[in-house]
N, C-alpha and C positions, 0 to 999 in steps of 0.2 A: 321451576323445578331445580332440583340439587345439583352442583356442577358435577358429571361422569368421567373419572379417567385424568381429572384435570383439564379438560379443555375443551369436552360435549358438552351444549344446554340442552336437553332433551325438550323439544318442543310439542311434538304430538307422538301419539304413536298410531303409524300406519295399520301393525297389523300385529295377529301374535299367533304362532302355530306352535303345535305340542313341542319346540325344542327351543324355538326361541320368540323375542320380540321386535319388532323392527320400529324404528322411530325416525322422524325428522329430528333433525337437532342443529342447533350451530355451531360450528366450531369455531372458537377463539385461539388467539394468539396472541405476540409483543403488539405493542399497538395498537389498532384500532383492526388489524386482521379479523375477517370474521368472514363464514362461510358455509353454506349449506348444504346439510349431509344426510344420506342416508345413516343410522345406527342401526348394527343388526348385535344385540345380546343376547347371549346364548342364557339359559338355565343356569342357576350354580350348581346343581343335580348332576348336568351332564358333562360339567367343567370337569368334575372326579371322574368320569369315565376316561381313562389310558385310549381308548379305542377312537373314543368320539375328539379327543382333544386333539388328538396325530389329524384326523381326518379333516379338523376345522381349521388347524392349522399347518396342512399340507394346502387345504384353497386359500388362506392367504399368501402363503408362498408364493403360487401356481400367478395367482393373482397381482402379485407385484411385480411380475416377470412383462404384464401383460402392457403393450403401448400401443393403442389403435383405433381409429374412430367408429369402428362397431365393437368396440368390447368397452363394459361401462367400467371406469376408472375406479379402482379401490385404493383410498388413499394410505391408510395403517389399521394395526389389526392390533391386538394385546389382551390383557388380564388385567383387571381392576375390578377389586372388592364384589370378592369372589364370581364375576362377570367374567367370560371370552366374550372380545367383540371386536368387530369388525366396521370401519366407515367406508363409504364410499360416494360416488356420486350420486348426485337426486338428479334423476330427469324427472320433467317435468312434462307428462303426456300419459297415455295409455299404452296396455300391453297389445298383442297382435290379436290375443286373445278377446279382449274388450272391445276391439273396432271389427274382427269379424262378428261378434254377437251383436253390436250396434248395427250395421252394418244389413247383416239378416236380418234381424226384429222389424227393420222396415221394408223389409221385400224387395231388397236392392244385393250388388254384388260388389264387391271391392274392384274396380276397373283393371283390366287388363295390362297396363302401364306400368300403374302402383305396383300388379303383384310383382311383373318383373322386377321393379325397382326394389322391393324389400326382401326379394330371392336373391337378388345381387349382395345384396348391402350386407345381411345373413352368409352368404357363403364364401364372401370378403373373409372376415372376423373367422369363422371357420378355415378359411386356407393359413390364415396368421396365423391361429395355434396351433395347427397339425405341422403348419413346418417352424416354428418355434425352437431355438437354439440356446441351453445354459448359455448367459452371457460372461461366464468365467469359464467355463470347461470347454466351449463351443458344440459340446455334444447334441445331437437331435436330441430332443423331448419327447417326440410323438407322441405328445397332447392329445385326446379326445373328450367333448365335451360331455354326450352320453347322456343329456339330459335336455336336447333340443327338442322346445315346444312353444306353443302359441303364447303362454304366460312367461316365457324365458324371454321374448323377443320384445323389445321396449320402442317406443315411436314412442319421441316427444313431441310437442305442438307444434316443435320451429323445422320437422321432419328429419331430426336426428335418429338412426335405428341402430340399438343396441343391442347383444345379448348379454345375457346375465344368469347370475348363478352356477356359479363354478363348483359348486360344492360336493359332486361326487368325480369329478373329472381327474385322471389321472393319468401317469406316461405309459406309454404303452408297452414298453419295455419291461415293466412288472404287475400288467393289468391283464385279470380276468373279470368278470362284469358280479360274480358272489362275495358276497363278505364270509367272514370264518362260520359265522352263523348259517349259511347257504341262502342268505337274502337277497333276490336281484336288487339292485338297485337303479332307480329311475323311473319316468313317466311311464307307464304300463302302455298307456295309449299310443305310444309315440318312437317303442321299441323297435329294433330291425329283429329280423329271426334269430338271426347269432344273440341279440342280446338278451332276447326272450330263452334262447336255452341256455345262456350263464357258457358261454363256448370264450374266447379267447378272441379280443376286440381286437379291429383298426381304427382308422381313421373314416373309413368309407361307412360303417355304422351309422356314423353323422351327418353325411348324405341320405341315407335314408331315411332319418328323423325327419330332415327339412324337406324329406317328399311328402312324407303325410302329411309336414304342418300346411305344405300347398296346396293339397289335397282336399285338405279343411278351407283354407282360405277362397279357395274356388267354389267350393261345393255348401260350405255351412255345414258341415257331416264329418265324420271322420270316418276312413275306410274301413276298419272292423271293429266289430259289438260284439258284447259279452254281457251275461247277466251278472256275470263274478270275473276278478281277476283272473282266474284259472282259466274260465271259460276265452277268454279277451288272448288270452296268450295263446292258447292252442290255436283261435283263428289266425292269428298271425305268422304263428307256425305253419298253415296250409297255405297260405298267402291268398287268400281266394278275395276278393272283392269287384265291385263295380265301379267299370272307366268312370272319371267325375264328366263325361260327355256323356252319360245314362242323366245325370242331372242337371246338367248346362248344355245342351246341344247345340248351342251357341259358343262354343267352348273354341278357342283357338286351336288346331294341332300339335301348333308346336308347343303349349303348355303341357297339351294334355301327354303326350308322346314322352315330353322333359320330366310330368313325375313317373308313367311308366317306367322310364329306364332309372331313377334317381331309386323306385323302392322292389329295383329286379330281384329276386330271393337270392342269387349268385351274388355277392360285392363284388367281384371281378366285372362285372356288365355297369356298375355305376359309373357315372365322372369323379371325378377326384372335384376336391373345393376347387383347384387351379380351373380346371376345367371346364367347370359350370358355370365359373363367374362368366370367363370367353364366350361361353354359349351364349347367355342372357344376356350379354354387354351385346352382344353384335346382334340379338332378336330386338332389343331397344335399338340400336343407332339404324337399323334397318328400316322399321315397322313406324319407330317413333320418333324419330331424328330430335324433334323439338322438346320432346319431354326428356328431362334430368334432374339433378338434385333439388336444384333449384325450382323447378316446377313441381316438384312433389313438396317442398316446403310450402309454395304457396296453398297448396291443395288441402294440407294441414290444418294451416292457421287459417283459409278459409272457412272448414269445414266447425272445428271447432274453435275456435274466436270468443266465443262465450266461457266452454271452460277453460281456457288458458285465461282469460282476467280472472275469474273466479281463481283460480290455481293462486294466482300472483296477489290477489290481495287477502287469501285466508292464507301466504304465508308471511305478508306486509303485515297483518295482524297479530300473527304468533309471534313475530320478531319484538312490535311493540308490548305485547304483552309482556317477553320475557325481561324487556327492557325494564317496565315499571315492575314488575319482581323484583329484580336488581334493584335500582334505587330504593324500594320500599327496604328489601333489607339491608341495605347498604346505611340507610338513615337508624333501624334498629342498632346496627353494628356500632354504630356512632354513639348513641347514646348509651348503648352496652358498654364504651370502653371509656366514657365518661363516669360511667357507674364503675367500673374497676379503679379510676382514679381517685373516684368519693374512697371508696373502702382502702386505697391505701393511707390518705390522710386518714381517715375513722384511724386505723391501724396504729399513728402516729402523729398525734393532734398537736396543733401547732403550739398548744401554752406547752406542751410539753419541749419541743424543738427549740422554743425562743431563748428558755434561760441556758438553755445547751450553747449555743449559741453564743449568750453574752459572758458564757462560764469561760469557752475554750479562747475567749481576749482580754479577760480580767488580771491586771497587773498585778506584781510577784507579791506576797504578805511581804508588811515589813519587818525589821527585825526585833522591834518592839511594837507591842500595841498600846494606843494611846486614845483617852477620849479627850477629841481635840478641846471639845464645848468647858471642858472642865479648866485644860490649860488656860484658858482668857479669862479664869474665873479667880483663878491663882496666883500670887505673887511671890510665895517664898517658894525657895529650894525645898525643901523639905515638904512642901506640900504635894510640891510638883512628884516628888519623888513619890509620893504615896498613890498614884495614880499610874505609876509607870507597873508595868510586870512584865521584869526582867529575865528574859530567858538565857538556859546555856547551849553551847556549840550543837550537844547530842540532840536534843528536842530540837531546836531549828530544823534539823541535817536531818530529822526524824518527819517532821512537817514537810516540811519538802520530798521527800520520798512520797507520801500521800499525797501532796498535789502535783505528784508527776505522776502518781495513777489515776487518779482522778482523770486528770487530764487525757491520759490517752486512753480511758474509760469512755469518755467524752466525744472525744477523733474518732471512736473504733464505731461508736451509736452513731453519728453523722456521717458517718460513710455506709452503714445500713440504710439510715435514710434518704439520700444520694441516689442509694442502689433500688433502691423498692419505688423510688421517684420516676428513675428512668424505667426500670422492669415495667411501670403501669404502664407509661407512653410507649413504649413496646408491644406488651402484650394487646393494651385497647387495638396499636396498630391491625396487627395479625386476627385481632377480634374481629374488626371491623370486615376484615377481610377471610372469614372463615367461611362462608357460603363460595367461594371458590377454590378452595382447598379440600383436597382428599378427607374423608372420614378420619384414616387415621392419623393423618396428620395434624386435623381438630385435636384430638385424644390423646396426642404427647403434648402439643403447645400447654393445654389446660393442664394435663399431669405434670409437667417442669414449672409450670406458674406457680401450682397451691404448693409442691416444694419448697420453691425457693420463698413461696411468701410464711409459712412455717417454720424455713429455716429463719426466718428476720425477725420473728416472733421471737422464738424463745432468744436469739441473741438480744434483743432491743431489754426482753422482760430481764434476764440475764446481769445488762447493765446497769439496769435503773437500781438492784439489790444493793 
């Protein structure tokens, strides 16, 4: 595929929803740099929305601010031909989403260890951006994410857990959860009440996201149903549901207690991120002394081992493929800028350069012209003299004037061709190399090329008059 941005290869695409598309790609650089990326591009549709463009790039902002081993790395963001987009890191694993549906499908439960450990891990990355500091202004940010759910939350194979998708999160300092349109925004399923009635967020919202995503994790269910969004928000507005120990009664206490008080309808009764993590840190070093990071990586790459080599060798494929693309037109490019150099000689064929050539070294006329063949034919003066044709000072001084324009007639056509010599070796260069260069930067190289080889046209034709 076409180089993106200067320095994306788009390699597959992941996914595509009504605003954007999302793709594996590699990204290049000096050298041999190379490295693999999420690409998220946006519509060029919603690139011209004023509204949409602040909001996609207030989460890059939001997002470069961000340095922490549960929040996934966005490396740069930008505009290119007519694309907003965004890179960042590829994990490489499933959502929390996809391993509690795996997970159920076979009439099993994500173990009790695990979930502390990916409650922890999640409310980590949450206490980092709610206390989140400009690192020029030092001012608080009061960051909220406002969009915590089971497909936000990433496990890769090697038991890295991340969250993701920054995209409606904002300071809290000038956040109410409506757009001017009066649209909530966010997971429906996964709202606190404050943020189902569009009221004026904290930080603790977010805590109550990550009770129901527990809530689901424990149970396979989520706490309240609706046959319509409307209907989904009003139940959560009552808050009415059943303990997830109506459906594990096997259920630990202190989880089930920990999402109680994590989705209390008060925020003032939640923990703060700081807070939770402490809880779960000390319900693990207590309950499960032995199990930590490291035990839950193995547990991972245990469990799925299959597709992690699958993962690794259909992206070892898409690499080589993008590889043979590149050389396949890298060897077009070649023979393209050998064809640019056929049409400059076409342009300026060599019988015509030779006598140019032998003209601009030809010694000076002499002062008389003579045929020699005749002189050794001849013996008298007189004879001799009838073969001579005697010129005066003015003609000379007049012939000479013409073979000094001739001559830099001459100079002026060989430095055209010079010029159109090296322009091929040039342009072929940048030929060669146009599958990694910007569209428009294809589109001026070729617009200044038929230019300048136009302009050498009518000069060369020009001279030869």
């Amino acid at each position: 595929m076409a180089l993106f941005a200067g320095t994306f290869i788009p390699l597959e695409k992941i996914a595509e929803g009504g605003m954007a598309e999302i793709f594996l790609a590699r990204q290049t650089g000096a050298g041999k740099f190379s490295k693999v990326v999420v690409l998220k591009k946006v519509f060029p549709k919603f690139a011209d929305n004023p509204e949409f463009r602040d909001m996609f790039q207030a989460e890059a902002a939001l997002c470069s601010l961000m340095h922490h081993p549960n929040i996934v790395n966005v490396y740069s963001s930008g505009f290119s031909d007519k694309h907003l987009y965004m890179s960042m890191e590829y994990i490489s694993g499933l959502s929390l989403k996809d391993l509690i549906k795996r997970t159920t499908s076979d009439g099993k439960r994500i173990a009790t260890p695990m979930l502390l450990h990916i409650a922890h891990q999640v409310a980590s990355g949450l206490d980092y951006i709610h206390k989140l500091h400009d690192p020029q202004t030092q001012a608080h940010l009061g960051l909220i994410h406002r969009d915590v759910s089971p497909q936000n939350v990433m496990i890769s194979y090697r038991g890295e857990i991340k969250l993701i998708d920054f995209g409606i999160a904002k300071a809290s300092s000038t956040l109410t959860n409506e757009t001017q349109n009066g649209v909530i925004k966010g997971n429906f399923a996964y709202m606190s009440p404050q943020q189902a009635r569009a009221e004026a967020l904290t930080p603790l919202t977010d805590i109550y996201s990550l009770g129901v995503v527990l809530f689901e994790a424990i149970t396979g269910r989520r706490p309240f149903q609706g046959d319509n969004p409307i209907e989904l928000l009003k139940a959560i507005d009552r808050g009415a549901y059943e303990k997830p120990s109506k459906t594990v009664p096997s259920l630990d206490p202190f989880l089930e207690n920990l999402v109680v008080r994590m989705m209390s309808a008060d925020p003032t009764h939640r923990p703060a991120a700081s807070v939770l993590c402490d809880l779960l840190q000390r319900e693990l070093s207590s309950k499960y002394p032995k199990f930590n990071a490291t035990e839950f990586a193995k547990a991972m790459s245990g469990s799925f081992k299959r597709e992690h080599d699958q993962d690794q060798e259909r992206i070892a494929n898409l690499l080589k493929q993008s590889a043979e693309q590149a050389e396949r037109a890298s060897a077009q490019n070649v023979k393209g800028s050998s064809d640019e150099r056929t049409q400059v000689s076409r342009l300026v064929p060599l019988q015509d350069v030779k006598p140019i050539v032998e003209a601009t070294i030809r010694p000076p006329l002499p002062r008389t012209q003579t045929n020699a063949s005749t002189i050794s034919n001849r013996s008298t003066l007189s004879e001799l003299a009838s073969t001579v044709h005697w010129k005066n000072d003015s003609q000379i001084i007049e012939e000479r004037k013409a073979d000094l324009r001739r001559y830099e007639r001459r100079v002026e056509q060989m430095k055209w061709v010079k010029r159109l010599a090296l322009l091929a070796l040039v342009y072929g260069a940048l030929y060669a190399a146009h599958t990694y260069l910007p569209d428009e930067t294809q589109n001026e190289i070729a617009k200044h090329f038929q230019a300048l080889r136009q302009k050498a046209e009518r000069s060369i034709a020009s001279l030869r008059e």
